[in-house]
Backbone as a ProteinNet text record, in pm:
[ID]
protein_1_A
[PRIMARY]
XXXXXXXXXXXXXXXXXXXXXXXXXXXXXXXXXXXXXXXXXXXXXXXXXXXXXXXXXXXXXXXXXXXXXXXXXXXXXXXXXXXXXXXXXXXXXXXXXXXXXXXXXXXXXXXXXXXXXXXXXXXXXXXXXXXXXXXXXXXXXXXXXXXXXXXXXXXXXXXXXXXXXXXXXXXXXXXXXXXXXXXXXXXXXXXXXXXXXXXXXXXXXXXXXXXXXXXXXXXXXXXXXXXXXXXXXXXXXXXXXXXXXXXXXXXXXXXXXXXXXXXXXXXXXXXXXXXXXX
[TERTIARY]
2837.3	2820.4	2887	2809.1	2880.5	2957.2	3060.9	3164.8	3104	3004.7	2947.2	2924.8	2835.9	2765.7	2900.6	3003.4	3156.1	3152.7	3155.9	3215	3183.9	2998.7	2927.1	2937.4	2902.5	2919.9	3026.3	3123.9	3283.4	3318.7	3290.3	3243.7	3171	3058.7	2931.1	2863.2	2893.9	2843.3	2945.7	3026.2	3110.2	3062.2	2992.6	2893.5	2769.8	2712.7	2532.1	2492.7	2488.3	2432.4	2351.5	2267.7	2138.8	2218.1	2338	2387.8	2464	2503.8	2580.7	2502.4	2534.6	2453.8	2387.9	2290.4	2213.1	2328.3	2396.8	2521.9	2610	2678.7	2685.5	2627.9	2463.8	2392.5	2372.2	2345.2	2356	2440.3	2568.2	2682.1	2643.5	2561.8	2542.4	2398.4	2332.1	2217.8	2217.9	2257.9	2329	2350.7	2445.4	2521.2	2362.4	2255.3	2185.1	2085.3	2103	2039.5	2096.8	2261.8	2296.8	2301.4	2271.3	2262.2	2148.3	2011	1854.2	1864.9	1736.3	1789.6	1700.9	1700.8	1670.3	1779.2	1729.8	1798	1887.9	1999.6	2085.1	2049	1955.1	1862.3	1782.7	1704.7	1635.6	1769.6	1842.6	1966.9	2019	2009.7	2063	2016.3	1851.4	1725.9	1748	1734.1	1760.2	1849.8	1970.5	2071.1	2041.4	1988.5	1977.5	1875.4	1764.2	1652.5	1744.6	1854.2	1930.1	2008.2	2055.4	2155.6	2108.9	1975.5	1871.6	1849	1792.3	1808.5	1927.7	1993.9	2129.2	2178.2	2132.4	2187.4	2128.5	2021.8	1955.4	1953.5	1914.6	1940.8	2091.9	2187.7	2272.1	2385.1	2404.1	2500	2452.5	2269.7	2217.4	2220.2	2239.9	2237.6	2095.5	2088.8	1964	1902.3	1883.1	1793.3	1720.3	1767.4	1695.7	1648.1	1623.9	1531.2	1354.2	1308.1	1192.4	1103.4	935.6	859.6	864.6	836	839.6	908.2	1025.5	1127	1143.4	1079.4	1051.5	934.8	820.9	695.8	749.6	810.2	887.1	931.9	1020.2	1166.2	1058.4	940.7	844.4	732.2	726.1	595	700.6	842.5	902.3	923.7	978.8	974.7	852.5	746.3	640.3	557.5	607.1	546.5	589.1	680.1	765.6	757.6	767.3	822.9	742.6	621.8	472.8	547.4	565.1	616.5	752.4	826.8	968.5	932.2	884.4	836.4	778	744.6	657	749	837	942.3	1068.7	1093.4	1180.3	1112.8	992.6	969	979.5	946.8	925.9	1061.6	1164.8	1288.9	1335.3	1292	1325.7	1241.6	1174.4	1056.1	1157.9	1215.4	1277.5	1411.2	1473.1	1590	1584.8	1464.4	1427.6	1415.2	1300.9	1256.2	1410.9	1520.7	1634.3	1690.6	1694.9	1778.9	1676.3	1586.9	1486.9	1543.2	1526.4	1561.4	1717.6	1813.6	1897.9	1993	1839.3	1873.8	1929.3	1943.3	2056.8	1899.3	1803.8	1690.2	1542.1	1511.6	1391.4	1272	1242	1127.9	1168.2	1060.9	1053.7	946.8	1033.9	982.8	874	915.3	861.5	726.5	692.1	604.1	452.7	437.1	298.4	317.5	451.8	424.8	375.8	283.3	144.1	225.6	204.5	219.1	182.5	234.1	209.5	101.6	-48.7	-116.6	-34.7	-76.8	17.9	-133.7	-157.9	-223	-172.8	-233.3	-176.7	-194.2	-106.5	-93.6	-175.8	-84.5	-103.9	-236	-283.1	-411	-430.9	-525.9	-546.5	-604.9	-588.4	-599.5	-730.9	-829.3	-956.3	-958.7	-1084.2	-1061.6	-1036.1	-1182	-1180.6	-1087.2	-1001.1	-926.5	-770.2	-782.2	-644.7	-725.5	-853.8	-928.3	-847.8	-878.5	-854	-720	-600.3	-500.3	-431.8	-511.9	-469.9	-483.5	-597.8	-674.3	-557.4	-531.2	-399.9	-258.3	-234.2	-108.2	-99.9	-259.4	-242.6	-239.4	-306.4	-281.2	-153.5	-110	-21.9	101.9	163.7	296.6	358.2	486.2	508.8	476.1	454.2	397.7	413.8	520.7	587.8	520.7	446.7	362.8	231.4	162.8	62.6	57.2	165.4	161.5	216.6	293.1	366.2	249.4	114.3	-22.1	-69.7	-88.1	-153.5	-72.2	50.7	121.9	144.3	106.6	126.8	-31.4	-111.7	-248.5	-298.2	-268.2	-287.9	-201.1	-30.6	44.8	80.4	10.9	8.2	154.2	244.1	419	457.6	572.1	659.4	697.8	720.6	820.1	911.5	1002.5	1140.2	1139	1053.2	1037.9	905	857.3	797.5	859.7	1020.1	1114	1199.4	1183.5	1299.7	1252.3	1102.6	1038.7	1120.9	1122.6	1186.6	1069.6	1110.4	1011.9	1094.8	1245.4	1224.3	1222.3	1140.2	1126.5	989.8	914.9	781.6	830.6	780.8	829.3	742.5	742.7	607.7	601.9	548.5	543.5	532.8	647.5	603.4	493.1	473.7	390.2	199.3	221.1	84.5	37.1	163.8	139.5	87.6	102.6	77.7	191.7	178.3	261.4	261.8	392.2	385.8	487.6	487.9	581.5	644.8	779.6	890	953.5	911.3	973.5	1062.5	1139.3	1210	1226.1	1133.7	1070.3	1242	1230	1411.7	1391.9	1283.3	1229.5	1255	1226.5	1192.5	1267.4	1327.4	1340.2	1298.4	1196.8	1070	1066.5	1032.2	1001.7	884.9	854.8	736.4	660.4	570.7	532.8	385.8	354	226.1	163.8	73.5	34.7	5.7	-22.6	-18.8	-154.9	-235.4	-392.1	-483.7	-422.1	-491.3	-552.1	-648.9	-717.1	-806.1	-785.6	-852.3	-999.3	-1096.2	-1261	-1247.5	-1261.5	-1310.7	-1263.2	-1147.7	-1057.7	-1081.5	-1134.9	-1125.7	-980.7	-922.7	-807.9	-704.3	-636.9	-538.8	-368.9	-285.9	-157.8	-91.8	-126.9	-85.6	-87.2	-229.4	-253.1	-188.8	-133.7	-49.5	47.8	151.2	262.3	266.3	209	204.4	185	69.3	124.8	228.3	327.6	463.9	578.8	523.5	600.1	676.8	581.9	627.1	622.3	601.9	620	748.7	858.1	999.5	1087.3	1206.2	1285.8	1314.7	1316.4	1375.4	1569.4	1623	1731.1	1720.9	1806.2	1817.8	1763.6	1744.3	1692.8	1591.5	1502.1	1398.9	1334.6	1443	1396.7	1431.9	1432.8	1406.8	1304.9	1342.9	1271	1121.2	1011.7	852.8	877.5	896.9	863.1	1005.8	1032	1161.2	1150.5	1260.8	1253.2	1236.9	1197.4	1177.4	1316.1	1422.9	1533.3	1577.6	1496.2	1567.5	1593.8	1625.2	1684.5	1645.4	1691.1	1620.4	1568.3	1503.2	1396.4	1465.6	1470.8	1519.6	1379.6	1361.9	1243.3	1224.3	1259.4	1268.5	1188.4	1258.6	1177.3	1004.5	976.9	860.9	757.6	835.5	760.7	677.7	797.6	754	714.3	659.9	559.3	439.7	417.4	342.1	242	342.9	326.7	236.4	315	272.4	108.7	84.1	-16	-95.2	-99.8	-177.8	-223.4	-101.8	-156.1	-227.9	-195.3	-290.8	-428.3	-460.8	-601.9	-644.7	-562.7	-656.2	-648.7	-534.4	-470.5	-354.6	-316.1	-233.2	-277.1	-199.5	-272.9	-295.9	-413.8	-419.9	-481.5	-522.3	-620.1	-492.1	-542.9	-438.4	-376.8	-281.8	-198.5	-146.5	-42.9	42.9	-49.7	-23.1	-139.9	-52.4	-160.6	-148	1.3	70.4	190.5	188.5	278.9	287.4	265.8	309.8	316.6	121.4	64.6	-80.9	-138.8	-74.7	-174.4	-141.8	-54.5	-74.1	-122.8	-153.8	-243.5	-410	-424.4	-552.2	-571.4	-459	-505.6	-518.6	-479.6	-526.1	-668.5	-708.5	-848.1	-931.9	-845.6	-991.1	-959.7	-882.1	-859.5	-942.2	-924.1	-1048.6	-1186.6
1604.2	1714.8	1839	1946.4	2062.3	2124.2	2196.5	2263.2	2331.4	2421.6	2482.8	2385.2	2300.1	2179.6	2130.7	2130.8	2014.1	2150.6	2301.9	2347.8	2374.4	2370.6	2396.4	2259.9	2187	2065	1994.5	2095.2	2079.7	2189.7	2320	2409.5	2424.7	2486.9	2541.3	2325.8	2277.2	2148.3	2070.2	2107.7	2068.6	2094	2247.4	2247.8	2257.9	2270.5	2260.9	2099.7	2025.6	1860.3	1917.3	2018.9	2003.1	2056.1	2110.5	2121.5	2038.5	1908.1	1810.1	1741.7	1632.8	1561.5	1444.8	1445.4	1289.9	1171.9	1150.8	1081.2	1050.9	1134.9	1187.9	1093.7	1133.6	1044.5	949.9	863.2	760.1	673.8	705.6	639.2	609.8	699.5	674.5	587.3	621.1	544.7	447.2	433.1	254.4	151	246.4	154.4	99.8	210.3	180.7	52.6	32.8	-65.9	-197	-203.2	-308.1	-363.8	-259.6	-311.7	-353.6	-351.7	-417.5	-578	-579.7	-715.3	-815.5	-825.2	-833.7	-939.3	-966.8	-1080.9	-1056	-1096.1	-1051.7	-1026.8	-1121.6	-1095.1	-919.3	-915.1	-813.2	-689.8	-666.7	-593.9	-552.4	-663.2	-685.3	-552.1	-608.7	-528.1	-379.9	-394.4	-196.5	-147.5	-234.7	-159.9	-95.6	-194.5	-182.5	-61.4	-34.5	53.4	201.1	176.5	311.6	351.9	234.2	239.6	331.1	324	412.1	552	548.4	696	792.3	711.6	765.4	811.1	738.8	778.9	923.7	936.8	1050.2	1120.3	1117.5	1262.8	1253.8	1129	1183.8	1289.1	1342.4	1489.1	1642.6	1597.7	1725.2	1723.1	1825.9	1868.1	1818.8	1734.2	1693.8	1766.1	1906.8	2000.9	2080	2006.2	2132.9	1989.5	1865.5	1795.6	1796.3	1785.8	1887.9	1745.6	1784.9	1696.1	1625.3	1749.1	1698.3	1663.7	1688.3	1592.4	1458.2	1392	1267.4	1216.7	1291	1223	1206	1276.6	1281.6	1155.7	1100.1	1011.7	881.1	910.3	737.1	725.2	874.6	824.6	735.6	801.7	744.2	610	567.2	404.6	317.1	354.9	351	302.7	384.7	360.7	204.2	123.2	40.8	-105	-35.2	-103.3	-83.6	-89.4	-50	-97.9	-188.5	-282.2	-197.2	-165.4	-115.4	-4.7	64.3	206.2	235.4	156.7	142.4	137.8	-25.4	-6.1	118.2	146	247.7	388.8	390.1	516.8	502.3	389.9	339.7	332.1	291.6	308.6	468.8	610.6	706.4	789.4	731.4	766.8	689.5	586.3	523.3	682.3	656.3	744.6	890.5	925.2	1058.9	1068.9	997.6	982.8	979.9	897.1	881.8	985.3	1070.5	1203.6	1313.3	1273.4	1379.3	1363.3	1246.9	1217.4	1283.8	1249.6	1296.1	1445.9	1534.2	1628.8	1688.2	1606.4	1675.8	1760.2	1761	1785.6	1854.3	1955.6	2048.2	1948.3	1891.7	1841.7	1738.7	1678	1554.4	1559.4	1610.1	1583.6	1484	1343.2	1240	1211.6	1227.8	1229.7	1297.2	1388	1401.4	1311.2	1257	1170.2	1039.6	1001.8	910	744.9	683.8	510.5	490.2	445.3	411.9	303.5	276.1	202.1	40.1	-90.2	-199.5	-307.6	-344.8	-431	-572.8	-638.5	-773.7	-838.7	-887	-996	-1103.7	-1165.4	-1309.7	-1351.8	-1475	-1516	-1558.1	-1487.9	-1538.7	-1671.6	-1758.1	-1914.3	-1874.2	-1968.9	-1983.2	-2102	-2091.8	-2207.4	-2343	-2314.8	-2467.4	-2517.2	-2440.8	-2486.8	-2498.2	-2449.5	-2540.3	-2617.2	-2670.7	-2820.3	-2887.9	-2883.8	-2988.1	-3001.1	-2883.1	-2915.6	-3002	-2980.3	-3053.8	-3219.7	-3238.6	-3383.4	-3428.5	-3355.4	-3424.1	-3472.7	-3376.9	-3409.3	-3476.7	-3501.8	-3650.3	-3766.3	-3791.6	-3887.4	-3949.2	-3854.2	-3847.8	-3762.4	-3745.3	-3615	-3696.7	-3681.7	-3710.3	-3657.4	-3700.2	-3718.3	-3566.5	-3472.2	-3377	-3283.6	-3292.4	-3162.7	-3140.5	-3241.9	-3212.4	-3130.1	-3152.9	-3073.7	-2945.1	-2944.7	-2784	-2682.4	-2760.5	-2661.4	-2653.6	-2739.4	-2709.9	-2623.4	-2638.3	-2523.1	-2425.8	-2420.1	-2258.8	-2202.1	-2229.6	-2196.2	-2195.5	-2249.7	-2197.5	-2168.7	-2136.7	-1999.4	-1889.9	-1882.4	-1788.2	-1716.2	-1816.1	-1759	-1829.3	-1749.9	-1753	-1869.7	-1922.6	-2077.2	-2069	-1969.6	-1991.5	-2021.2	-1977.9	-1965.8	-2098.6	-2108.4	-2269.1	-2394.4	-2373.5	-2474.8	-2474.9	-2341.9	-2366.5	-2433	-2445.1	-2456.2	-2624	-2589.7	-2705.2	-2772.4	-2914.2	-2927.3	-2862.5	-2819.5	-2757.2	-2602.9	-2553.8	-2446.6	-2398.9	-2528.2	-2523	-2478.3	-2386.2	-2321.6	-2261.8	-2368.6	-2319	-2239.8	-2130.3	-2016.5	-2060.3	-2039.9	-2136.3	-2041.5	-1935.6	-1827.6	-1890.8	-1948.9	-1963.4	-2071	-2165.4	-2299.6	-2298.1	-2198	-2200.1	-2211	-2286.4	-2367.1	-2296.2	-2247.2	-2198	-2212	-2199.8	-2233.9	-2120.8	-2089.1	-1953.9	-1928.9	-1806	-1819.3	-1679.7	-1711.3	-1612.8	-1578.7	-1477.1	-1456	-1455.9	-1451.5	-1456.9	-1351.4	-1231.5	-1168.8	-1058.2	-1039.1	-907.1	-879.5	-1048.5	-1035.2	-1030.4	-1019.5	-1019.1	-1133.9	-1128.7	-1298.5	-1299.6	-1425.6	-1444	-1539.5	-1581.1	-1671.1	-1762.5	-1834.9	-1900.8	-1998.2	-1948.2	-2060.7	-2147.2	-2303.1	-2393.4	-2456.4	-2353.2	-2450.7	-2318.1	-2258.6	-2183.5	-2273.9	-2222.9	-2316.5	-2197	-2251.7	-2205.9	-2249	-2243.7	-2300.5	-2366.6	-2314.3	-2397.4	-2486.5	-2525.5	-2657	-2760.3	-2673.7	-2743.8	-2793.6	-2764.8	-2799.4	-2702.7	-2732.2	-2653.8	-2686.3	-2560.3	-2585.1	-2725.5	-2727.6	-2851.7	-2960.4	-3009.6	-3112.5	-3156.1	-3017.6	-3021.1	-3071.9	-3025.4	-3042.8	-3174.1	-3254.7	-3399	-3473.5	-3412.9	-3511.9	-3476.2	-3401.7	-3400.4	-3491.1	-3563.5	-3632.1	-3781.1	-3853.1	-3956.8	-4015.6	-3919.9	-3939.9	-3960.1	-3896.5	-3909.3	-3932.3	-3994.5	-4015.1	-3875.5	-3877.5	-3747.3	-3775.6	-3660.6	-3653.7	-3811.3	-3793.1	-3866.2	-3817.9	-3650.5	-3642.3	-3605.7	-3656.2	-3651.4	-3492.4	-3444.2	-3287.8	-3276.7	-3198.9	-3228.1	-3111.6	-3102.9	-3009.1	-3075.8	-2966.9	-3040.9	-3062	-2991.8	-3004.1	-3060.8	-3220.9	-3243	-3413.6	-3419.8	-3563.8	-3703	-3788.3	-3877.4	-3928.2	-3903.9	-3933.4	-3846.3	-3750.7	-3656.2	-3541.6	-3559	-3428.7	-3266.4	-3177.8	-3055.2	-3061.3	-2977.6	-2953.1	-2821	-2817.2	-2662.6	-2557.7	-2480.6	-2381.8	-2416.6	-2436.8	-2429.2	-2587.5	-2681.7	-2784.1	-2775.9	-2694.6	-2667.9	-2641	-2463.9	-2417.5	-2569.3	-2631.5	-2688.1	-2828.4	-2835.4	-2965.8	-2891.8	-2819.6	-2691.1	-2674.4	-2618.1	-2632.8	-2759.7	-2830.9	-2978.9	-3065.8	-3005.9	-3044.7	-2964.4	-2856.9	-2722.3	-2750	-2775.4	-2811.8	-2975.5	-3067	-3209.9	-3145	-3044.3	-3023.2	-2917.9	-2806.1	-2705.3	-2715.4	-2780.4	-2771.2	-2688.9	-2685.6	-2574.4	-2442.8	-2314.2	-2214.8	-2114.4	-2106	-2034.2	-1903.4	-1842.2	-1699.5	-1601.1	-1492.6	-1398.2	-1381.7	-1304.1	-1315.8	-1424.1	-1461.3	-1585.4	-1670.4	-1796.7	-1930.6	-1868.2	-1886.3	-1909.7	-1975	-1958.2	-1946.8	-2023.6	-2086.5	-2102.3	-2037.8	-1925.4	-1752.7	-1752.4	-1750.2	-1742	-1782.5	-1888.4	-1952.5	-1825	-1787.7	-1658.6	-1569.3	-1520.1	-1470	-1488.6	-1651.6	-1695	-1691.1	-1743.1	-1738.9	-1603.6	-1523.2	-1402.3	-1372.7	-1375.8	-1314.5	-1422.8	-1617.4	-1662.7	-1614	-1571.2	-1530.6	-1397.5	-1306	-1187.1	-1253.1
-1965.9	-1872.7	-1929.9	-1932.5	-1960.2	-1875.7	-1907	-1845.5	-1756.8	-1779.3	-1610.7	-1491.9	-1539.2	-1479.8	-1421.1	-1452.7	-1387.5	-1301.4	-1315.7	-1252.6	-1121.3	-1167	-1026.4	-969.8	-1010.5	-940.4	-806.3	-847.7	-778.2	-707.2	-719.2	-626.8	-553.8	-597.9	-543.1	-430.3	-521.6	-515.7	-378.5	-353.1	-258.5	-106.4	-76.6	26.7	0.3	-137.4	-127.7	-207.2	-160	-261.1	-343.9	-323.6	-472.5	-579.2	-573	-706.1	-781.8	-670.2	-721.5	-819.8	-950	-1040.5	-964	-1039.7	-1022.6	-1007.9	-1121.6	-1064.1	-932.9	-868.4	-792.9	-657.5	-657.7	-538.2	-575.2	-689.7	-753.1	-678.3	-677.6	-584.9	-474.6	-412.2	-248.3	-237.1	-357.4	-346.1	-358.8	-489	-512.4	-376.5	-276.5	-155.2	-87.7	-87	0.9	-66.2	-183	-196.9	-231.6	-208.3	-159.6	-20.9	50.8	209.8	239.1	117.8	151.2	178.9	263.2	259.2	147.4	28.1	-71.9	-208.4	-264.8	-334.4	-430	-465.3	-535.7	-718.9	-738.8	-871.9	-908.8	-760.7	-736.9	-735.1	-680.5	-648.8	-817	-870.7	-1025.6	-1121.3	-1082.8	-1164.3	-1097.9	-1009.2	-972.5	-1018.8	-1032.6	-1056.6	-1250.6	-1302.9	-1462.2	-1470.5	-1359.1	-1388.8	-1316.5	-1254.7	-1235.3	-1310.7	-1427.2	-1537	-1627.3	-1666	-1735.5	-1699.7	-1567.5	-1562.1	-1543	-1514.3	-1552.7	-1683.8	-1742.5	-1931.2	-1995.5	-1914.3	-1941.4	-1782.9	-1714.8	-1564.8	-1499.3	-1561.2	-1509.1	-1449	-1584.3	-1567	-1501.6	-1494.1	-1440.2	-1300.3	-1233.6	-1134.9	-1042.4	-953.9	-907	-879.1	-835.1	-815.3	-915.3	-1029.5	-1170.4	-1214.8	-1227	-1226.5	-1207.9	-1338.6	-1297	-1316.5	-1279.8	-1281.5	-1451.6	-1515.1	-1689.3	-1728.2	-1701.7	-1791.6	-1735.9	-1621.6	-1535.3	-1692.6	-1670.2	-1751.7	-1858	-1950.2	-2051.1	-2093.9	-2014.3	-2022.6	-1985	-1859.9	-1889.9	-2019.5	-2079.3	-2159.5	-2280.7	-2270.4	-2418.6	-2416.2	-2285.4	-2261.6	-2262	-2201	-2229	-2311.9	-2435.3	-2598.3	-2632.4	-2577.4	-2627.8	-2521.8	-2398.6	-2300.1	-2171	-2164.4	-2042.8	-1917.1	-1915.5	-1777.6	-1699.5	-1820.3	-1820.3	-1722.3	-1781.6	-1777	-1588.8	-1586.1	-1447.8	-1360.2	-1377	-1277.5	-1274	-1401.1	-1359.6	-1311.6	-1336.4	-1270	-1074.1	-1074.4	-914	-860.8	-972	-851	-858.7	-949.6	-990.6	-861.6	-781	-719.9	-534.4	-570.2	-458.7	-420.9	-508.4	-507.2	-492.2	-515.5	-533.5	-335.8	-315.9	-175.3	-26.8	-89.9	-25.2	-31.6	-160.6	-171.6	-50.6	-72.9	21.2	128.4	180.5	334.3	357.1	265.5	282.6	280.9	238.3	211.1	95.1	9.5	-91.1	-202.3	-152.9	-260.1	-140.3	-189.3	-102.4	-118	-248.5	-281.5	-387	-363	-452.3	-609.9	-719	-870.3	-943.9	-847.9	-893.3	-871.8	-742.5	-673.2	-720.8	-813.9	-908	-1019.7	-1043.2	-1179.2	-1184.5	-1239.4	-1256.1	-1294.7	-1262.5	-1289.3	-1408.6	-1475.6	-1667.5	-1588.4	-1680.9	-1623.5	-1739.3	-1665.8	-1750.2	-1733.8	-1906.5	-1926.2	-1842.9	-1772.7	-1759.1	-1841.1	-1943.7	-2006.7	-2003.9	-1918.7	-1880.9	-1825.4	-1864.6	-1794.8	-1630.7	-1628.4	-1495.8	-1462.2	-1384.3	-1289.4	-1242.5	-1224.3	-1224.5	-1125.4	-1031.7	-888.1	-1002.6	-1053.2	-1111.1	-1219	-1263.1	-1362.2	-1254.9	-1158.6	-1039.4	-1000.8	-1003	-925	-1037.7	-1229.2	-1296.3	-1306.5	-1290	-1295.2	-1202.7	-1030.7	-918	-943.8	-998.2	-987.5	-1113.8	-1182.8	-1275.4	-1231.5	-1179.3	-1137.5	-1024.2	-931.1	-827.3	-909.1	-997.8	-1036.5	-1151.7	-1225	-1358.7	-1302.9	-1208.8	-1208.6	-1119.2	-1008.4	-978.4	-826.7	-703.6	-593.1	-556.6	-559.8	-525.3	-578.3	-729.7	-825.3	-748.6	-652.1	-644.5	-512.6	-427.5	-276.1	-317.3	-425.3	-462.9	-465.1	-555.7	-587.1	-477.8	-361.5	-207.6	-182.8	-144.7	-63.6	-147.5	-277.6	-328.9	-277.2	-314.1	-305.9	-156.8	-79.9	75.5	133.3	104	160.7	71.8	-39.3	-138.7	-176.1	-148.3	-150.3	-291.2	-345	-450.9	-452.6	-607.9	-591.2	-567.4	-558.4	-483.6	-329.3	-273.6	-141.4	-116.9	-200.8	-173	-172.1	-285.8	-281.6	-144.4	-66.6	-2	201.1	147.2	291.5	329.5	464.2	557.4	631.5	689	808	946.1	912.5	1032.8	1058.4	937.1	991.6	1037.2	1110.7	1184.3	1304.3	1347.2	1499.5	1571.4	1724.6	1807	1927.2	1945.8	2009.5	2155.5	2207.5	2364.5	2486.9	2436.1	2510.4	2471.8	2351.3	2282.5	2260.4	2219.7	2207.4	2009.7	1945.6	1822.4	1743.2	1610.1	1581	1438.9	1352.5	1252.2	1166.6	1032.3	907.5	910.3	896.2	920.5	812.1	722.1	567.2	592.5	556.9	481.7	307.7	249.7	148.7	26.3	-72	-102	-184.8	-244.2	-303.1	-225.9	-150.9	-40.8	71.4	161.1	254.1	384.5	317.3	515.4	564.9	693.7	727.3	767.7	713.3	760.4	877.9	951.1	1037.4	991.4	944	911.2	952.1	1069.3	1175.2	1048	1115.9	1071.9	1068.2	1122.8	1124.4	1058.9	948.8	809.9	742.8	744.3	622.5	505.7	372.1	268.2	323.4	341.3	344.8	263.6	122.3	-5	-25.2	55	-27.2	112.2	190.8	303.8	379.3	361.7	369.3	475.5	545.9	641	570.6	634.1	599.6	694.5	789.3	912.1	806.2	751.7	637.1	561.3	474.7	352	391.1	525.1	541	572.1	644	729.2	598.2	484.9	365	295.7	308.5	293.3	325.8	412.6	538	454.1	383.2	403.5	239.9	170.4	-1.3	-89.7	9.9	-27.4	102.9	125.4	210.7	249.1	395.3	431.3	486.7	586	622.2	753.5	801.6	914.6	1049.7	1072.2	1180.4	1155.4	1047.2	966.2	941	915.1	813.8	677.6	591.6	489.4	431.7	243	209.3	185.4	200.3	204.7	21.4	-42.9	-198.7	-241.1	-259.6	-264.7	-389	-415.1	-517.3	-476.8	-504.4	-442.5	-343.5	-394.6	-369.3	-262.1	-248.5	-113.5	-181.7	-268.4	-370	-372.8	-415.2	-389.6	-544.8	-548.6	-688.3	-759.1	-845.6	-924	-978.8	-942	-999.3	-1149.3	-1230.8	-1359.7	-1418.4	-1281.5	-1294.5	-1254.9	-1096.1	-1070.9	-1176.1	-1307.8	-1389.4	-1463.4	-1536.5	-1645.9	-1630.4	-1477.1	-1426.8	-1413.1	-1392.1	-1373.5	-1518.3	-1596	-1757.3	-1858.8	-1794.3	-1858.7	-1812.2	-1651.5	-1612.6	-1690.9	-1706.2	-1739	-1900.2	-1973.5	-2147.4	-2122.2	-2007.8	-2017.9	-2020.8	-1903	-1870.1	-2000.7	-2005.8	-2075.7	-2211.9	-2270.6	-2395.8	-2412.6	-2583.5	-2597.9	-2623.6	-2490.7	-2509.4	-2656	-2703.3	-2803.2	-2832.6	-2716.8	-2740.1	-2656.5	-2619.3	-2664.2	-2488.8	-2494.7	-2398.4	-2388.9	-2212.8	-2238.5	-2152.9	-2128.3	-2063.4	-1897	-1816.2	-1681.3	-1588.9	-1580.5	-1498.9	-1358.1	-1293.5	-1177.1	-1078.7	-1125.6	-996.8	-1022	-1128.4	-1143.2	-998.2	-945.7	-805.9	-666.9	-711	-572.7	-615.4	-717.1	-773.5	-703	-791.1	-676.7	-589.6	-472.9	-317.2	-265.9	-337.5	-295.1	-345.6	-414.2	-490.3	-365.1	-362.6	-229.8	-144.4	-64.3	110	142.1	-0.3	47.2	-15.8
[MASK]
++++++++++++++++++++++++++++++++++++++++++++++++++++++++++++++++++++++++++++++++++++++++++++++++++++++++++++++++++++++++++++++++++++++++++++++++++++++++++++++++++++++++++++++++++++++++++++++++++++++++++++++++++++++++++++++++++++++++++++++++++++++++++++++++++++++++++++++++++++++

């Protein structure tokens, strides 16, 4: 920071915020995104994509922050880092929006600057290639791989939040008499409600289904709850284990992946259930 910049900053900056630095609200912004209700991983990542713009808009005064030197600072990450680039413009675009609200800024800089567009990589999951992976792992995986692909693919939720479903968090609406799965997402935070008599068409199949064949493949607790995706033993499952049962069904059916980008992913199936539900 240059010596003017400290000086206005501490003067002039003491009753007007737009002359205080990006730094400065950083501090206050920061707080606000530890109070999200959002996952401590996620919390992690913002903090690293604020670490960045900090290295470069920190010492300036948030009000001489201009649109170009925003485009600037994503085309350079950009060149290197597409993905990078995206999210930090989106939290530069979060913070910008909070300073608005808060006044310390007339207008928002960020706001004409364009989304780096991001090749997807990774391959996309195809119905019939989760039919051959499903029909594998009923017969060859262990009892637990094959309900993980039902309940990813007809509640279209994250594996963290597919490991963590309960049977008791079925909860029925006593106004309606409708009966639904209660997630709390570990990503975001939202909660969610998912009646229980969804059904995909194509698979024919309802969530009620999935869960009841949940029931009786592994020992549950004593007052018979228990996680739905769990070890034979009762056990909880680790994500890492999910991936690479996941993995293993995927190279039985398709092979080892060899054309370009990376092979199809676990997360790939919410992917799908979205493309069947519309």
């Amino acid at each position: 920071m240059s010596v003017l910049s400290k000086i206005v900053s501490k003067t002039i900056g003491v009753v007007s915020p737009k002359y205080r630095t990006l730094s400065q609200w950083a501090v206050i912004y920061n707080n606000i995104i530890q109070t999200k209700t959002i996952s401590t991983k996620t919390k992690d990542n913002r903090k690293n994509y604020l670490n960045k713009i900090l290295v470069v808009f920190g010492d300036i005064a948030i009000s001489k922050i201009r649109s170009c030197d925003i485009s600037i600072f994503i085309a350079e990450i950009q060149k290197t880092h597409p993905q990078l680039a995206r999210r930090v413009l989106v939290e530069l675009q979060c913070l910008f929006e909070q300073a608005l609200l808060a006044r310390w800024i007339e207008e928002d800089p960020s706001l004409v600057v364009k989304r780096p567009r991001v090749t997807v990589s990774r391959q996309r999951l195809s119905l019939s290639e989760w039919e051959d992976i499903y029909n594998y792992t009923d017969c060859c995986s262990p009892p637990w791989v094959s309900r993980l692909l039902l309940l990813a693919l007809i509640t279209g939720q994250r594996r963290g939040d597919l490991l963590k479903m309960r049977f008791s968090n079925i909860w029925i609406n006593e106004n309606t008499g409708i009966e639904y799965l209660r997630i709390k997402q570990e990503k975001t935070g939202v909660n969610l409600a998912i009646p229980l008599d969804i059904k995909l068409n194509i698979l024919d199949k309802s969530l009620r289904e999935v869960i009841e064949s949940c029931r009786s493949y592994a020992i549950l607790d004593s007052d018979n709850d228990g996680y739905l995706l769990r070890k034979t033993t009762g056990g909880k499952l680790s994500p890492p284990s999910a991936s690479w049962r996941f993995e293993q069904a995927r190279e039985a059916v398709l092979g080892i992946h060899s054309s370009k980008g990376t092979p199809a992913s676990l997360h790939e199936i919410r992917s799908l259930a979205e493309r069947l539900y519309r």
